[in-house]
C-alpha positions in Angstrom: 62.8 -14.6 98.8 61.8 -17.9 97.8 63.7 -19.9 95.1 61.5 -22.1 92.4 62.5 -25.5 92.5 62.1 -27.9 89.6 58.9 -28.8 88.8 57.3 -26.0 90.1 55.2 -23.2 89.2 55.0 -19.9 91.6 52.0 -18.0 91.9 53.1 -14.5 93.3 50.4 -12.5 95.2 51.7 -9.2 97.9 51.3 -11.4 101.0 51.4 -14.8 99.5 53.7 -17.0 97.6 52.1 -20.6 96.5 53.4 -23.2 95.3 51.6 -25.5 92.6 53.1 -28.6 91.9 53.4 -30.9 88.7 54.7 -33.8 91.0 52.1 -36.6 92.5 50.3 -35.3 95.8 47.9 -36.8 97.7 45.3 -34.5 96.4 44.2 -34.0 92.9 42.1 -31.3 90.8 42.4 -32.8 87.2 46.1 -34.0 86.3 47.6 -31.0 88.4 48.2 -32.7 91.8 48.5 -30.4 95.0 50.5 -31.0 97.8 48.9 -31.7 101.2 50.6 -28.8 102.8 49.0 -26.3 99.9 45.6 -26.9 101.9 46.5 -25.1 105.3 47.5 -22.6 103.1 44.9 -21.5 100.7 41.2 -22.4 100.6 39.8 -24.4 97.8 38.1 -21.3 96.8 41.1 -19.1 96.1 42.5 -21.8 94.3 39.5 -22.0 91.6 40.2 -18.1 91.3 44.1 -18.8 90.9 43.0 -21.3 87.8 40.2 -19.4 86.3 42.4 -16.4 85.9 45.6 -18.9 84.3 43.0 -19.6 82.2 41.3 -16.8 80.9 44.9 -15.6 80.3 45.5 -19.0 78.1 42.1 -17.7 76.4 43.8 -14.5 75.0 46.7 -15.1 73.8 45.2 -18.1 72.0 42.4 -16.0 70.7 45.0 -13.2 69.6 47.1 -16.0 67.8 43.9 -16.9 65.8 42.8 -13.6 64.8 46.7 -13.3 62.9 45.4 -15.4 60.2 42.4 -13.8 59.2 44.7 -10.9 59.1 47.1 -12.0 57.0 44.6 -13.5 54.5 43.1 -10.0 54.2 46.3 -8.0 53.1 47.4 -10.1 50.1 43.8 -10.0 49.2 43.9 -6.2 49.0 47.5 -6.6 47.2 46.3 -8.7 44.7 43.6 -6.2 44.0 44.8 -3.4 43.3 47.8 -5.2 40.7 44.6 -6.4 38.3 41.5 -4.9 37.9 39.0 -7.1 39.9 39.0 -3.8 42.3 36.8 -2.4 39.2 34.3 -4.8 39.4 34.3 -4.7 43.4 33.8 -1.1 43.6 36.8 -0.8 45.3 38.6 2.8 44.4 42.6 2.8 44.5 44.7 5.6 45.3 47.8 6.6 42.8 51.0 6.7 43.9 51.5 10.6 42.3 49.2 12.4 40.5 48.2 11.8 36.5 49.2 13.5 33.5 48.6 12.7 30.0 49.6 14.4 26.7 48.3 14.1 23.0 50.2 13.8 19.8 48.9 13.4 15.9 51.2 11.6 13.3 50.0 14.4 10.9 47.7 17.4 11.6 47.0 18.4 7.9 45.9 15.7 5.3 43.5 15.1 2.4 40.1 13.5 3.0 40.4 9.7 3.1 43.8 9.7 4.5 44.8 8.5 8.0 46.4 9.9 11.1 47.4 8.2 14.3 46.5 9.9 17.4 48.8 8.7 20.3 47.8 9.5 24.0 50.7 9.3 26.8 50.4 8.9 30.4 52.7 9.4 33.1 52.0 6.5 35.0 50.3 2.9 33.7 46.6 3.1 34.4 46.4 -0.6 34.9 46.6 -0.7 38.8 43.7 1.7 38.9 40.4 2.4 38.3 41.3 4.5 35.0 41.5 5.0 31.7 43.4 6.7 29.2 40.6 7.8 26.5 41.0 9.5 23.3 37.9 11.9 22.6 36.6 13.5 19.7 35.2 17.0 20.6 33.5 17.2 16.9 31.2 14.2 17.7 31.7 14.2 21.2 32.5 10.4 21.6 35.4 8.5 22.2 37.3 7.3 19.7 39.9 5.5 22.0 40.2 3.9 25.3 43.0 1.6 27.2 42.7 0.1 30.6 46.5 -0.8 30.9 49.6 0.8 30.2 50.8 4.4 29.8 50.2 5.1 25.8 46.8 4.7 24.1 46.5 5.0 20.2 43.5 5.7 17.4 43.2 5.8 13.8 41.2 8.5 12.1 39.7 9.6 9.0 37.5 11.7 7.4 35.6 11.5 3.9 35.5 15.4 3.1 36.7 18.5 3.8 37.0 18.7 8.0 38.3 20.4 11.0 38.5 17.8 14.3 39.3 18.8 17.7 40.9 15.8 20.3 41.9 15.8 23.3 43.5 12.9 25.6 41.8 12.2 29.5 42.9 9.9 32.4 39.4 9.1 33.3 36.7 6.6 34.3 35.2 4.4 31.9 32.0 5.1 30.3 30.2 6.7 27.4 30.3 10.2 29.0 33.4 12.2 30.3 33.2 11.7 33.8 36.1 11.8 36.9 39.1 12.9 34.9 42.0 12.8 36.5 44.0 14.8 34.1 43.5 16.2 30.9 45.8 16.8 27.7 45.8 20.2 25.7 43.8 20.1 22.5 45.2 18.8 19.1 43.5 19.7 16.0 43.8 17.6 12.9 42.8 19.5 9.7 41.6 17.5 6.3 42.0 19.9 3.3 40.5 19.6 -0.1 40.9 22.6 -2.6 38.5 24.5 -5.2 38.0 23.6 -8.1 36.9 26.1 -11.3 36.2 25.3 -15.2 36.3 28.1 -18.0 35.7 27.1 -21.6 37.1 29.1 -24.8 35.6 29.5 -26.8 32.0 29.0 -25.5 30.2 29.9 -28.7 31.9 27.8 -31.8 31.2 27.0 -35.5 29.6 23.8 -36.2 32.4 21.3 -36.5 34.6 23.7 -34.4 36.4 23.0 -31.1 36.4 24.2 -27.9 39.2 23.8 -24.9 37.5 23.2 -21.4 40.4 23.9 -18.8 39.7 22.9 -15.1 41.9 24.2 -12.2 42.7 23.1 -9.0 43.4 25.6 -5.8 46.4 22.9 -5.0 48.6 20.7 -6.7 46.8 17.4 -6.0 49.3 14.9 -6.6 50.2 14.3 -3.2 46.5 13.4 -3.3 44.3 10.8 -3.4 42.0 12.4 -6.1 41.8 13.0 -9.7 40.4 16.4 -11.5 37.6 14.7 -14.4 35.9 17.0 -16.9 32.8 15.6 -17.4 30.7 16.8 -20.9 27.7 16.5 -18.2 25.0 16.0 -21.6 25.7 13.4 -22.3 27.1 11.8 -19.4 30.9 11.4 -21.1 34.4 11.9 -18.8 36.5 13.9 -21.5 39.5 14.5 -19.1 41.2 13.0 -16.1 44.0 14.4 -14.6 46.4 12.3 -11.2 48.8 15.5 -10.7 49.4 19.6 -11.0 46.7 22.4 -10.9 45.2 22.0 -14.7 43.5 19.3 -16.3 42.5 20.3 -20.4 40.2 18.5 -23.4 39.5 19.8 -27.0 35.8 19.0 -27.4 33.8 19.2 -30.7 30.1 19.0 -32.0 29.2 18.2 -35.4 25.3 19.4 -35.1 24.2 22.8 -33.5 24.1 22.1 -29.6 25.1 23.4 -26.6 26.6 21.5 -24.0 27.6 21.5 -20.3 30.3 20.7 -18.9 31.8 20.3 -14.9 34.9 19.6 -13.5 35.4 17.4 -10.0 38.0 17.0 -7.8 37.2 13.0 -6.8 38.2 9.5 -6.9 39.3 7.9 -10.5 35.5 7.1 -12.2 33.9 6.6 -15.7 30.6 7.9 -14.0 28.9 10.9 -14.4 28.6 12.4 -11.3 31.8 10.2 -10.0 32.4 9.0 -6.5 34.3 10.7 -3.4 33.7 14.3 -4.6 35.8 16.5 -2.6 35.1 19.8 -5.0 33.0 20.5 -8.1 33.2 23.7 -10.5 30.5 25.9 -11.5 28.7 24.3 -15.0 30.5 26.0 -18.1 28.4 25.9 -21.8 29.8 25.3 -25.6 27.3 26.4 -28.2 27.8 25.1 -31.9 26.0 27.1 -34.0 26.5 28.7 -37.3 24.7 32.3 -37.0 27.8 34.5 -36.1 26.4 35.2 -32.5 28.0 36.1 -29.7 27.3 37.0 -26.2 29.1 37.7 -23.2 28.4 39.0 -19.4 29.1 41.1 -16.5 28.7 41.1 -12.9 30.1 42.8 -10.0 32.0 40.7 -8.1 30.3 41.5 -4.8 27.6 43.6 -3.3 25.2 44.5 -0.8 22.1 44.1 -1.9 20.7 44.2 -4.9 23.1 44.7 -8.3 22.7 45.4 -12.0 23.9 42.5 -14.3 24.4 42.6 -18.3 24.7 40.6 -21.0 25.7 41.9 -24.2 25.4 40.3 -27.7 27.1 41.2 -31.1 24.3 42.1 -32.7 20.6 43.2 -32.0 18.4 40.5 -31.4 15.2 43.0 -32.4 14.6 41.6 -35.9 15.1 37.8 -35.0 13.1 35.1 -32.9 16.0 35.2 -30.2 16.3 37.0 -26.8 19.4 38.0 -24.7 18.7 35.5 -21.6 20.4 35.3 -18.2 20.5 32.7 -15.7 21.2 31.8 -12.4 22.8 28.1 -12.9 23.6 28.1 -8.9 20.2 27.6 -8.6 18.5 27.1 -11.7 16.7 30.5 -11.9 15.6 32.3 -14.4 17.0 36.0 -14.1 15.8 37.9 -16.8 15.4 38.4 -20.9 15.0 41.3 -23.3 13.6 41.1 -26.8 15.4 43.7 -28.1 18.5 45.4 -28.2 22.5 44.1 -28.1 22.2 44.6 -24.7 20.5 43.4 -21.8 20.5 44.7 -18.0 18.5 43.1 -15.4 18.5 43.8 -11.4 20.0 40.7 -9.3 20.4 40.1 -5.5 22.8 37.1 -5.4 23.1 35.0 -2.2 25.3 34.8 0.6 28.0 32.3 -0.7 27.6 33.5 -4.3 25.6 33.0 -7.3 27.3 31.8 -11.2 25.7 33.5 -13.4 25.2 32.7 -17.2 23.7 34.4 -20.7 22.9 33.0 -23.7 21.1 34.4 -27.4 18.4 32.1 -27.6 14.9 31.3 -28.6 11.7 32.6 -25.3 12.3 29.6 -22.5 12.6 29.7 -19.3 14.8 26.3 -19.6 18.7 26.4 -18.8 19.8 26.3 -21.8 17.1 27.6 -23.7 16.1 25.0 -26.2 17.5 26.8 -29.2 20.7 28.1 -28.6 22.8 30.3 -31.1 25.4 31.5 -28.0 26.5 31.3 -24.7 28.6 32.8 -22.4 31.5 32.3 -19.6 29.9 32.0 -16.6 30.2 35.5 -14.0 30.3 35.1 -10.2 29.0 37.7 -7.6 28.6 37.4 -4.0 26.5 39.0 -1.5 28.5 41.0 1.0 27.5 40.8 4.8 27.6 43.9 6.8 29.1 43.4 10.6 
């Protein structure tokens, strides 16, 4: 086996070992010089094919250097993408480590109307790296009322006016105005906004000239904790005759120095002067005061529910035969007029009240059709009855 001396570079082939040297010769191809002795060895030919294969090899592993590069510039590329959200814009979709999760909490699930509650969604992992939201969705109006694009925790105030029941839930999904590719969904949380009823009696409802009367409104709920104030409004005149900020009761002593009758209505609402006021969360059913001088009196009955039609009566203390007045009855829920007799203490009419309920009212006064009648001697409390639905 032949050694390689300095200077030298060996070409191996199975029958033939040549010799290329980097030392002057007398013959020359380029700046590689070839001894004189090469040429009894090897053609010309075969030594073109010896160089043209050096070279292509040269040509590959310089190509393969060059295409590392490229390479590399691609991967931080890619990196860099899926840290920030320019992948969103690219249409580029990233894949999550582990899969989402998300839950849904309320700072308070039952309140009054007009106060707040935060709504705080938590996900497992921060959406920021990907494609995703976390969204806060109101199933009531069906719209979001919430969405982040980074972190793990997304937040929402919300409110309502009145009375209302919301249903929320939290999503790990894409951005949009619809609900669209969730990748995980929180159970529902329901935030409830209460108000409470509100009912007005009046004692006594027929009175002396000069007399008083107490108007007593009550609340289904103490409403300090509240926002809102029961108001007795004398609704003839326009007048706020009580306010009240806490408890269940809210009283005035009213008086008339003519013969009149008068209406009065109690709201649960915000603190006003104005007749009706603002933010009315609950009203009562009208009550009437008559002032009049004649002795009368009336009163009324009703059953409290029933299914179909019903037989309601008003009853006077005296007969109203001999005298210009009748025995009326009223529907004040919707303005109605019900029935009259002309004679008699006593007066019984057939009524089919309303799903929801009907107030019902009587009064001993002169033949109108006009609630109150325009002279009034006496009125009644005011009798509910409901319609009762079968199945």
């Amino acid at each position: 086996m032949s050694k390689v001396n300095p200077g030298r570079l060996l070409i191996g082939t199975p029958d033939l070992t040549r010799s290329v040297s980097r030392q002057p010769a007398h013959h020359a191809l380029g700046r590689w010089r070839i001894p004189a002795s090469f040429t009894n060895l090897i053609s010309l030919r075969k030594l073109t094919a010896a160089f043209l294969l050096l070279a292509s090899g040269f040509a590959l592993c310089a190509g393969t250097a060059a295409a590392k590069p490229a390479l590399r510039r691609h991967v931080p590329l890619i990196r860099g993408e899926m840290r920030g959200k320019d992948h969103r814009h690219r249409g580029i979709t990233a894949r999550t480590a582990s899969a989402f999760s998300v839950s849904l909490s309320a700072s308070a699930t039952t309140l009054w109307p007009t106060q707040t509650a935060t709504l705080t969604a938590t996900a497992n992992q921060n959406v920021g790296p990907t494609p995703y939201f976390i969204r806060i969705y109101d199933i009531s109006t069906q719209s979001f009322v919430a969405s982040c694009g980074t972190g793990t925790t997304c937040s929402a105030q919300i409110t309502e006016p009145t009375e209302a029941l919301n249903e929320y839930v939290a999503y790990v999904a894409a951005g949009g105005s619809a609900v669209q590719n969730v990748q995980a969904a929180s159970a529902l949380t329901e935030v409830n906004w209460l108000t409470t009823t509100e009912s007005l009696s009046a004692s006594p409802t027929t009175v002396a000239i000069g007399g008083t009367a107490t108007v007593t409104a009550t609340t289904g709920a103490n409403i300090g904790p509240s926002p809102f104030y029961t108001e007795i409004f004398d609704a003839t005149t326009g007048t706020r005759v009580a306010v009240c900020g806490v408890g269940t009761t809210c009283s005035a002593t009213v008086s008339q120095n003519v013969a009149t009758t008068h209406k009065y209505i109690a709201y649960l609402s915000a603190d006003s002067t104005t007749s009706p006021p603002s933010a009315v969360q609950s009203t009562s059913a009208a009550d009437y005061v008559t002032w009049a001088n004649g002795g009368w009196q009336v009163s009324l009955s009703a059953p409290a529910s029933s299914y179909g039609s019903e037989t309601v009566t008003a009853t006077a203390n005296m007969n109203v035969g001999p005298t210009p007045y009748y025995i009326s009855i009223f529907d004040e829920t919707t303005g109605a007029f019900v029935g009259h007799c002309a004679t008699g203490s006593s007066c019984s009419v057939a009524f089919t009240p309303h799903v929801g309920g009907d107030d019902l009212v009587a009064f001993v006064g002169s033949d109108s059709a006009l609630l109150p009648p325009q002279t009034t001697v006496a009125s009644s409390s005011v009798a509910f009855t409901n319609l009762e639905v079968v199945g």
